[in-house]
C-alpha positions as CSV (number, residue, x, y, z in Angstrom):
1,X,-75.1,9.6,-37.7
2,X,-75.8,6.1,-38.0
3,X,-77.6,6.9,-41.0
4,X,-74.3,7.4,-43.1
5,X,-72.1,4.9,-40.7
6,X,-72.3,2.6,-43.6
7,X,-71.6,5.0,-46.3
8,X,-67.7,4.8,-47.3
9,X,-64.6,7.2,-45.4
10,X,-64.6,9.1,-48.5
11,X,-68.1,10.1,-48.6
12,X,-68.0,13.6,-47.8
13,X,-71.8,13.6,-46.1
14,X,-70.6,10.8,-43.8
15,X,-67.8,13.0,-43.3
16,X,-69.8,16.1,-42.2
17,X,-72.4,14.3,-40.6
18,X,-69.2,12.7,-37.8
19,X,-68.3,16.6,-37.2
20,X,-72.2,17.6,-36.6
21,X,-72.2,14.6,-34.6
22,X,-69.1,16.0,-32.8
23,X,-70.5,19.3,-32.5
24,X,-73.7,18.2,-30.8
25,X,-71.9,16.1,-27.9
26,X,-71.2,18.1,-24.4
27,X,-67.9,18.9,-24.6
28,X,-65.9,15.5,-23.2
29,X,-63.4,12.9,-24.2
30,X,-65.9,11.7,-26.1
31,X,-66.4,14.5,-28.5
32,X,-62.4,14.8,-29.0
33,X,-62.1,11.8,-30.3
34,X,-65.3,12.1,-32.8
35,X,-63.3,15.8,-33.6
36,X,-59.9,14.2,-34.0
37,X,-61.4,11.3,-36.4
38,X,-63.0,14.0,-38.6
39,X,-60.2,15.7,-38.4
40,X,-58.3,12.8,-39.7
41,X,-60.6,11.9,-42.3
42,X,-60.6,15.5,-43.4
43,X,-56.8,16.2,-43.9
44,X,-56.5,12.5,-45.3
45,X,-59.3,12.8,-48.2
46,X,-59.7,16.8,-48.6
47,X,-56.5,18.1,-47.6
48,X,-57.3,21.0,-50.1
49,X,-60.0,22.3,-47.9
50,X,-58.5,24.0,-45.8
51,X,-61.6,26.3,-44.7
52,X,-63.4,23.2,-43.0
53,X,-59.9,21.4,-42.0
54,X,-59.5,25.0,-40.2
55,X,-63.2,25.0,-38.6
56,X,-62.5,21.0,-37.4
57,X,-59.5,22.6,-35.7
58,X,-61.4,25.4,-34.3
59,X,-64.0,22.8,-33.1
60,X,-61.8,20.6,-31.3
61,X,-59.6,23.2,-29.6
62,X,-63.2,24.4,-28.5
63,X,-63.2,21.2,-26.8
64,X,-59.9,21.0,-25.7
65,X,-60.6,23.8,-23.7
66,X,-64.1,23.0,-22.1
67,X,-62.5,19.7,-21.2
68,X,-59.3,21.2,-19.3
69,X,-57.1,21.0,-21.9
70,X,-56.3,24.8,-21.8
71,X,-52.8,24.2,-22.9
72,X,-53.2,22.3,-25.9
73,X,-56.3,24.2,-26.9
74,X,-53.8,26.9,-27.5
75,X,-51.6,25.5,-29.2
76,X,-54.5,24.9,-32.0
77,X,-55.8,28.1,-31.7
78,X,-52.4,29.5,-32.6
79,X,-52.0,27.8,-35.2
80,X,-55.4,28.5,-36.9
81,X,-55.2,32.3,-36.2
82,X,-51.6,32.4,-37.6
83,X,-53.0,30.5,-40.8
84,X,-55.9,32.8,-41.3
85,X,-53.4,35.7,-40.8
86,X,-51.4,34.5,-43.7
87,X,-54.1,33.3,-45.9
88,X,-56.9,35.8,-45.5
89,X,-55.6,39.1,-43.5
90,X,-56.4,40.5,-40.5
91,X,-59.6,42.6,-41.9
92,X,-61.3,39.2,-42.9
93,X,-64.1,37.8,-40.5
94,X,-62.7,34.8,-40.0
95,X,-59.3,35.7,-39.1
96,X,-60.6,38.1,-36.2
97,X,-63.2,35.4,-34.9
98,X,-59.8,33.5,-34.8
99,X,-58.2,36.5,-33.0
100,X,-60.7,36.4,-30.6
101,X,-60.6,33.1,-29.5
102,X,-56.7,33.0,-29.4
103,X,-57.5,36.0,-27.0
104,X,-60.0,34.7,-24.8
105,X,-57.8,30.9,-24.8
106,X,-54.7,33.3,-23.5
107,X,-57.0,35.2,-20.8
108,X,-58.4,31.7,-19.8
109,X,-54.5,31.2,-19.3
110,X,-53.7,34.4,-17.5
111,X,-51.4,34.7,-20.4
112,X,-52.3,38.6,-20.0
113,X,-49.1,39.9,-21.4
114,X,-49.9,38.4,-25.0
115,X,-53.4,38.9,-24.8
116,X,-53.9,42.3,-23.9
117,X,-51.6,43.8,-26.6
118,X,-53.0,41.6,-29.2
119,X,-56.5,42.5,-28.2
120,X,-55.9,46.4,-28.5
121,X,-53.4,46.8,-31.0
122,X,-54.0,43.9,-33.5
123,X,-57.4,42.7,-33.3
124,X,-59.4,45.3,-32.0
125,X,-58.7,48.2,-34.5
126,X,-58.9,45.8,-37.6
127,X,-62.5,44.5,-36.5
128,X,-63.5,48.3,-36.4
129,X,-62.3,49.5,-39.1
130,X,-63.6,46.3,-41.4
131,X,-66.8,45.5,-39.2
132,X,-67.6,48.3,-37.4
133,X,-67.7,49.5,-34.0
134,X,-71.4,48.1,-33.2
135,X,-70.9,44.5,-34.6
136,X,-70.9,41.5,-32.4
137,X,-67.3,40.6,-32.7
138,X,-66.2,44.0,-32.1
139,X,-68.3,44.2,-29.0
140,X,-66.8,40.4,-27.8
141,X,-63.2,41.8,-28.4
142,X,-63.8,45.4,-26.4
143,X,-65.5,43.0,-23.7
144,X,-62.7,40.6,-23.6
145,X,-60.1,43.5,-23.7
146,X,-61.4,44.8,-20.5
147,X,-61.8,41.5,-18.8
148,X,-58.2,41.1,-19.6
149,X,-57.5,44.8,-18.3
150,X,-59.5,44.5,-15.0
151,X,-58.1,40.8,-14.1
152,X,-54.2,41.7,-14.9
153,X,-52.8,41.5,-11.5
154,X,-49.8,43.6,-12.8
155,X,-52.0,46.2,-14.2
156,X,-51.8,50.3,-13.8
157,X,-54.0,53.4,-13.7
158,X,-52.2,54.3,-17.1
C-alpha cells in the first residue's frame, strides 16, 4: 500500500491497491473506513464503473456485517442486488451471488419472511436453470434455503 500512497487520487492502481488493502484487514472499523475511502474515490473518479463501484459495495457491506452492522449491511446489499437485477438479469452470476448474500444478510436478520420466498422462488430456480444444479452457488442457495426453513420459528410441516 504504501508503495502507491504517493501516487495521485486518480491513479487507478493506487486506487485498487486501497481496496486490496481493505480486503486484507480483519473485518473492523478500520477496514470500513479504507472501504468507504475507496468507495469514495471510486464513484468520484470512475463513476462509469459501475462493476467495481458494485464489488466496493459488496466489500463493505461484507464488513458492515462482520462488524455488527447487520442493519446497514442490508441496506447495501439491497441495493446492489436490485442493481444487478436491472442491469444484468437474474440468470447472470453476479446477480445470484448478489441474491445470495441479500439472502444470507436477511437470515442473519431473522428476516425469514423475505428470505425464504426469495430463496425458493427467485433465486434458487434461476441459478439452476443458468448454473446448474451441482454448481457452488446453487448448493450455497439450497443450503441457505434450508437453514432458513429449519430456523423459522413460524414454520410448518407443509
Amino acid at each position: 500500500w504504501k508503495t502507491y500512497l504517493g501516487r495521485p487520487e486518480t491513479d487507478d492502481t493506487r486506487c485498487l491497491a486501497m481496496c486490496e488493502l481493505g480486503c486484507a484487514l480483519d473485518p473492523s472499523e478500520e477496514e470500513m473506513r479504507v472501504l468507504e475511502a475507496y468507495l469514495a474515490l471510486r464513484c468520484r473518479y470512475w463513476s462509469r464503473d459501475e462493476a467495481n463501484i458494485l464489488c466496493g459495495k459488496s466489500n463493505l457491506a461484507h464488513c458492515l456485517s462482520c462488524i455488527g452492522r447487520c442493519d446497514e449491511a442490508l441496506v447495501l446489499t439491497r441495493e446492489i442486488y436490485a442493481r444487478r437485477m436491472e442491469v444484468l438479469g437474474i440468470s447472470n452470476k453476479d446477480t445470484l451471488v448478489s441474491g445470495l448474500n441479500l439472502c444470507v444478510a436477511l437470515l442473519k436478520l431473522e428476516k425469514y419472511e423475505e428470505a425464504i420466498p426469495l430463496a425458493r422462488d427467485e433465486l434458487l430456480p434461476a441459478a439452476q436453470g443458468s448454473l446448474g444444479s451441482e454448481h457452488d452457488i446453487t448448493l450455497n442457495m439450497k443450503k441457505n434455503l434450508a437453514q432458513g426453513l429449519v430456523n423459522n420459528p413460524e414454520r410448518t410441516r407443509d
